[in-house]
N, C-alpha and C positions, 0 to 999 in steps of 0.2 A: 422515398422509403415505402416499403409495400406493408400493409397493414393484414395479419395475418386472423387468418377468418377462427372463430371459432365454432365449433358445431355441437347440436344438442346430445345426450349421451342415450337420448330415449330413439328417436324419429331418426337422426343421423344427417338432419337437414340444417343449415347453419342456423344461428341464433338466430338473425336477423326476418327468418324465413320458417321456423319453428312450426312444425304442425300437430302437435299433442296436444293441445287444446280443441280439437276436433275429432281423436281417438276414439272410439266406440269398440268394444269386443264385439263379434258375433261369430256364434258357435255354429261352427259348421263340422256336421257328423263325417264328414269323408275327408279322405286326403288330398292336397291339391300340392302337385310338383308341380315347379317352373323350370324348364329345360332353356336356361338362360347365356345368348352368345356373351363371350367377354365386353364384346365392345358395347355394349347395351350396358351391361353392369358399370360402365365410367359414367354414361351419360347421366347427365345433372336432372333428365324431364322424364326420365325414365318410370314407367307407370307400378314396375312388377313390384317392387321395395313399399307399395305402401299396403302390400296384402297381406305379410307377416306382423305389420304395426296392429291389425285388428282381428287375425286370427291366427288360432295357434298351429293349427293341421295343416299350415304351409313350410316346404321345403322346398328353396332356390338350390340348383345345381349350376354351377358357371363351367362351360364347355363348349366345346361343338361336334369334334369327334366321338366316335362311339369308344374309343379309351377313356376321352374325359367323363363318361358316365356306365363304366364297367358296373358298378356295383347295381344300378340302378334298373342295367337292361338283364342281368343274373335274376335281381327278385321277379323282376315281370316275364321272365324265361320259365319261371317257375311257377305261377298265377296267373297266365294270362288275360282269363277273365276276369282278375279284378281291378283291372286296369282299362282305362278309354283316352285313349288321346285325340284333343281337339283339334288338328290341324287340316284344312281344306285340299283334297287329291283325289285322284279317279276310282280312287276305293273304297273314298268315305261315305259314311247316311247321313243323309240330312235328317238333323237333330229335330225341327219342327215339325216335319213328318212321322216321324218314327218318335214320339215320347213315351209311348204307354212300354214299347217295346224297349226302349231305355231302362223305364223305371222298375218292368220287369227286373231287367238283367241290371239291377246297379251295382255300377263298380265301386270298389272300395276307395279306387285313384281315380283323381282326374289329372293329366298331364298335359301341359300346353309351351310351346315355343314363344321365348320371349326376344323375337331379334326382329328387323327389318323385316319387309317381303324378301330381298334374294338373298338374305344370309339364311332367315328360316329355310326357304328350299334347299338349301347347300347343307343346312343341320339336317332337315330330312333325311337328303341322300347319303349323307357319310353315317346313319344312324338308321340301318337294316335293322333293327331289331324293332324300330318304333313301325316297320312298318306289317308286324305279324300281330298287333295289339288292334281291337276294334277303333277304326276311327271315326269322329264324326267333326261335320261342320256345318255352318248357321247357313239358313237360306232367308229368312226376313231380321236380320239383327236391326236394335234401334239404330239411329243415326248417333254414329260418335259426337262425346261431347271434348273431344280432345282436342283444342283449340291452339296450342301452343306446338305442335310438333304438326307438321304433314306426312300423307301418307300416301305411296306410290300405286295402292290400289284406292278404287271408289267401294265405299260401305265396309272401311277396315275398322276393329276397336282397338282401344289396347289392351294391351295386356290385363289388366284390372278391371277393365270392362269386359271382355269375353269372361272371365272368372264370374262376375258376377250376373251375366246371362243366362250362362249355364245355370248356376247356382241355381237361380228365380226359376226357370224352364223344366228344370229336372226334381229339384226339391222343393220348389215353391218357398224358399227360401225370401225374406226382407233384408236385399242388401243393401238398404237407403246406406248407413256404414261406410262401405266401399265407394258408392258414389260419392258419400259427403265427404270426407278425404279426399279424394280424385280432385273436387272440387276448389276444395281449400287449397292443393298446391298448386295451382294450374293459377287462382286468386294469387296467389303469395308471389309466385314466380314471376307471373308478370309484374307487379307489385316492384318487385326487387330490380325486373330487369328498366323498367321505367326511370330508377334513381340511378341508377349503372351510369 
């Protein structure tokens, strides 16, 4: 007989595995979209779900096609500059070079792709509109601390970790927050999967 899980109504993470006991708010003045593949959003280690649990000025969009985020490439069709999206291509500045000129021109959005390395590129290329918005990517990022998932490039973060890079780099922002969550579920998961 299968025993049927039950989950927290705050975090969304099973009881057994609960992380609002390490919730922290922090206020971050801009807006931060996740341009999230489906199949990332089933995953159980998935990093982007725990950026909404500590701040407010997050919006997850689940898609890939440029259909599946019609409304989202409309506002930036119309603002372009107040939009930046983080994804690594032969067009982007590197963010550690170029900060002052960032901080200049700061955008109101930051926008980042939450899937694999080859689904993000395949989200890239079906999603022209992301690529008439300024982009930029990391040239010294810290060494991930994402211990339970591997990753198909060397010196990739996740998803919660690039948020919170940027954050610290552009606004000088204290995401200790984002990391301490990162942390706690990364504790928890293994934790759970050990009893499995």
């Amino acid at each position: 007989m299968t025993v049927k899980r039950t989950y927290c109504n705050i975090c969304a993470y099973p009881q057994s595995v609960c992380i609002c006991h390490v919730i922290e708010k922090l206020h971050c003045p801009i807006k931060i979209i996740v341009l999230q593949h489906p199949a990332e959003s089933k995953h159980a280690k998935n990093s982007a779900r725990l950026l909404p649990l500590c701040m407010d000025m997050v919006e997850i969009c689940i898609g890939e096609s440029s259909e599946d985020f019609l409304d989202i490439a409309k506002v930036c069709d119309s603002a372009p500059n107040e939009f930046a999206v983080f994804y690594p291509n032969n067009c982007s500045t590197v963010l550690e070079q170029h900060l002052s000129q960032f901080k200049q021109d700061m955008p109101a959005t930051l926008i980042f792709i939450d899937a694999t390395w080859r689904k993000a590129l395949k989200m890239w290329k079906l999603n022209p509109w992301l690529q008439t918005l300024n982009c930029w990517h990391f040239a010294t990022p810290p060494s991930s601390r994402y211990k339970i998932r591997k990753a198909s490039i060397k010196n990739s973060l996740s998803t919660v970790e690039a948020v919170a890079y940027a954050l610290e780099q552009t606004l000088d922002m204290d995401c200790q927050p984002l990391h301490k969550i990162f942390s706690a579920m990364q504790q928890l998961a293994f934790r759970e999967h050990q009893h499995v």
